[in-house]
C-alpha positions in Angstrom: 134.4 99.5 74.8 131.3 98.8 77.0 131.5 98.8 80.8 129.2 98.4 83.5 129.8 100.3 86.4 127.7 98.6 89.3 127.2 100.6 92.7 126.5 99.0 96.1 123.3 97.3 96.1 120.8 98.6 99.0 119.3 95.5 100.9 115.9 96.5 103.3 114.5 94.1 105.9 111.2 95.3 106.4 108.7 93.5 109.2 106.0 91.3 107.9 103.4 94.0 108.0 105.1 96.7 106.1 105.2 94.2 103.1 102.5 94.8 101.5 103.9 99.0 101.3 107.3 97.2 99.5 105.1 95.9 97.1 102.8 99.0 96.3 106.0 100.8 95.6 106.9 98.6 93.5 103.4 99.0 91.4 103.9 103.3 92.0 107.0 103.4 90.5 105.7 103.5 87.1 103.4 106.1 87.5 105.4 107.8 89.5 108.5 107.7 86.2 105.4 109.1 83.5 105.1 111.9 86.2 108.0 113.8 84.8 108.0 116.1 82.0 110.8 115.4 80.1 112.1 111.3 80.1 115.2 110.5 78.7 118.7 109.4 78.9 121.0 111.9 78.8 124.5 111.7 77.7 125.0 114.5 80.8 124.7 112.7 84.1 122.5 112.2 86.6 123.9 111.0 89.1 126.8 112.1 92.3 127.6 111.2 95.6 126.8 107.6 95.2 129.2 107.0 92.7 132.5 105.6 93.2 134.6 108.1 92.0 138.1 106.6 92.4 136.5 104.1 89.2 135.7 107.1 87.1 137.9 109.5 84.7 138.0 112.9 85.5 135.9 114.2 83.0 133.5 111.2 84.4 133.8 113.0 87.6 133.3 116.0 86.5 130.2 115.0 84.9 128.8 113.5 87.9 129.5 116.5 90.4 127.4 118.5 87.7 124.4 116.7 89.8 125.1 117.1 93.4 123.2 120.8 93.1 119.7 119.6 93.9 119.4 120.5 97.3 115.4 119.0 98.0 114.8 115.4 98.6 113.8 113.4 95.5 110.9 112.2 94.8 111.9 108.7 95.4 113.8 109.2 98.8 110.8 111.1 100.1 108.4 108.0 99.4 110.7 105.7 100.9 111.4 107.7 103.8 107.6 108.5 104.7 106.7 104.5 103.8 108.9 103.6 107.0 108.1 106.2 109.1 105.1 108.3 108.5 106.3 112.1 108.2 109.9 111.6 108.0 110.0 112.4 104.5 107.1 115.6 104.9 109.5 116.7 107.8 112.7 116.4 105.1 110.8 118.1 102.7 109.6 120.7 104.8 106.2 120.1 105.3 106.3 119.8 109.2 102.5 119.8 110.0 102.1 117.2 107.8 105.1 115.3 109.1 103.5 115.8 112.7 99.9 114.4 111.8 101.4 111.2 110.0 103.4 110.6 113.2 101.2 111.1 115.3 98.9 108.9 113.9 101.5 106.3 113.6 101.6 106.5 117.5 97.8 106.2 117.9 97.3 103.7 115.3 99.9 101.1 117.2 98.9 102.3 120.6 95.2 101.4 119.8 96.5 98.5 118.1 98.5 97.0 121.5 95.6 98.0 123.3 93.2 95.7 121.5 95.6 92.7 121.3 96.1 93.4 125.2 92.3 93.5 125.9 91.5 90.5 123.6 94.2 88.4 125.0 92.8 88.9 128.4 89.7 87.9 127.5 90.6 84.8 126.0 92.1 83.6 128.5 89.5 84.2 131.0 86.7 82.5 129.4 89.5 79.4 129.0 89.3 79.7 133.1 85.8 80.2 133.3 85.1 77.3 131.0 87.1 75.1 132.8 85.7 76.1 136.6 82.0 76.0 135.4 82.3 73.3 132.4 84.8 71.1 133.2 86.1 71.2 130.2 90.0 70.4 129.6 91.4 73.7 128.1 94.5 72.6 126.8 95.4 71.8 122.9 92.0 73.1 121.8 91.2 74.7 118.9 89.1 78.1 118.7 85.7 75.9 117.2 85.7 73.9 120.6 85.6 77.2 122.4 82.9 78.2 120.2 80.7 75.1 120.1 80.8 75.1 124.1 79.1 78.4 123.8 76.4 77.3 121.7 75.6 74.2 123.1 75.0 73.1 127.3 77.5 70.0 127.1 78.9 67.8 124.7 76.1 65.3 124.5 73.6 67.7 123.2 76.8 68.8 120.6 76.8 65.5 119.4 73.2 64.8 119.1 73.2 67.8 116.7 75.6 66.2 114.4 73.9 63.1 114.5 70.7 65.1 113.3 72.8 66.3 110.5 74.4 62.8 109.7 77.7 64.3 110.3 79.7 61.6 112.0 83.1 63.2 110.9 82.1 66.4 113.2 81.8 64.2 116.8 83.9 65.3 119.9 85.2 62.0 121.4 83.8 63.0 125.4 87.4 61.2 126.8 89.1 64.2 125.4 86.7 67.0 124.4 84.3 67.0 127.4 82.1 70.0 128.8 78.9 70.8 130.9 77.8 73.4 131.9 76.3 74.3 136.1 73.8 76.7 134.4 73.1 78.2 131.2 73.7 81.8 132.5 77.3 80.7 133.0 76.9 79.5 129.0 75.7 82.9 128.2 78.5 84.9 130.2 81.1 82.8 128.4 79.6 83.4 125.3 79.7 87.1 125.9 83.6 86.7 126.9 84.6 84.7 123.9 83.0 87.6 121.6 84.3 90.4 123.4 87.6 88.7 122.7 87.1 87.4 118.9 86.0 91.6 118.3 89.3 93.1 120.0 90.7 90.7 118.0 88.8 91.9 114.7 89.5 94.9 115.4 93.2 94.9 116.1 92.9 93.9 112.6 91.1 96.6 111.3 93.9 98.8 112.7 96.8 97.2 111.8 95.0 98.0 107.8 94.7 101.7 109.5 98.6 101.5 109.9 99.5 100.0 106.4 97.5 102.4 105.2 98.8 105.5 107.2 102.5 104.6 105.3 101.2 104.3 102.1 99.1 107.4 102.3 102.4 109.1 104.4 104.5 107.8 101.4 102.6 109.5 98.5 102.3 112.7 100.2 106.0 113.1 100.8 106.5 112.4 97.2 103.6 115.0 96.1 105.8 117.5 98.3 109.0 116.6 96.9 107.8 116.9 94.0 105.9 120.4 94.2 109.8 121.6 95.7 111.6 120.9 92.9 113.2 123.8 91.0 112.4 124.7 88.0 115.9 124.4 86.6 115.9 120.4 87.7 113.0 119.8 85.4 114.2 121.7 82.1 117.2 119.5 82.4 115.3 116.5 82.7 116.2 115.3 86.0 114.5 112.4 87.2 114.1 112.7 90.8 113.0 108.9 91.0 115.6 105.5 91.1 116.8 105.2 87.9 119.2 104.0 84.7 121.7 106.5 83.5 124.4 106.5 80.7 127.1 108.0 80.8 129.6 108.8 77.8 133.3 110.4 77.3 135.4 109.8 74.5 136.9 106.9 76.1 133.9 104.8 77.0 130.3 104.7 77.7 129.4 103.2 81.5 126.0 102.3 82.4 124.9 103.8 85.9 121.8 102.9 88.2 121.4 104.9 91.6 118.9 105.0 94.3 119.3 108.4 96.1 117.6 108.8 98.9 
């Protein structure tokens, strides 16, 4: 008689930005399974303290308690761990320089990232002012190009002419709605320079917030690499996959299917 014996199902919310790390793992995992010596399914258990036991018949149970002796994190809990938060799973494996320099980082990495976001917001919004003190211009429900075409050009007259050079009548600001001109052209110039300081915070809140995704990835990995370098010797002669996997397990009564996730 076949069974399936199902355990609880582990659900993660991660934020939008940590995505992409879900998805990575999801690619490592494979590599990470033909890392192991010795692959197979063994009719002795893998698996413990996440099964229910009250399901399972006592020599079941004694089966799975046979793998509850592995005291270092596994290979797979370490990744995860570390792919949240940098250096947790160095600092459950031991490793607590490492698991200080990945946090640390982490701090730096979003401080520098709040910091740009900060500074380039501020900018923004005060060439918005400046442009509508020495412009005229109506700031409101405009897109990023209009900011950026009032720093090329003096007004919108001479924008317009410019699209009419190019036959481009699609490209026209209407002047009832999208108005500007400029006192003096050194007033053009110092909004320019605001609206780039602003687009390059902005650029490179980017290119940090890659530093972070990165620093999880690169966190994760390691933790894994020092899980894995802890494991006993004994735990890889039997076999032991210190990943998430599939499992069978076999008595003389049944054979139940088992899939665990150990952390």
């Amino acid at each position: 008689m076949f069974r399936t014996f199902h355990q609880r199902i582990l659900k993660i919310s991660l934020p939008m930005k940590i995505r992409p790390c879900l998805f990575f793992f999801l690619i490592a995992w494979p590599v990470l399974a033909s890392a192991q010596n010795n692959f197979s399914l063994s009719t002795t258990p893998i698996f413990s303290r996440l099964a229910i036991h009250d399901s399972l018949s006592p020599t079941m149970k004694a089966a799975l308690q046979q793998s509850g002796e592995a005291k270092t994190p596994t290979i797979g809990g370490a990744f995860m761990r570390s792919l949240l938060i940098p250096g947790w799973g160095q600092r459950r494996g031991g490793a607590r320089t490492a698991a200080r320099n990945f946090f640390v980082a982490e701090i730096l990495l979003w401080s520098g990232f709040t910091a740009l976001e900060i500074y380039g917001g501020w900018q923004k919004n005060d060439y918005k002012l400046f442009s509508a003190s020495h412009a005229g211009a109506q700031i409101s429900g405009k897109d990023s190009q209009f900011f950026v075409e009032m720093g090329n050009f003096i007004s919108v007259d001479e924008f317009n002419q410019s699209r009419l050079r190019r036959r481009d009548v699609e490209g026209l600001y209407d002047p009832a709605t999208h108005f500007w001109r400029w006192d003096t052209d050194a007033n053009r110039q110092k909004f320019f320079n605001m609206r780039k300081r602003s687009d390059k915070a902005y650029a490179r809140a980017e290119l940090v917030a890659a530093g972070v995704i990165a620093n999880h990835i690169v966190s994760g990995i390691h933790a894994a690499w020092v899980a894995n370098k802890m494991s006993s010797p004994k735990e890889k002669e039997r076999g032991e996959l210190r990943i998430p996997q599939l499992g069978i397990i076999t008595s003389p009564e049944e054979v139940r299917l088992v899939a665990r996730l150990e952390f």
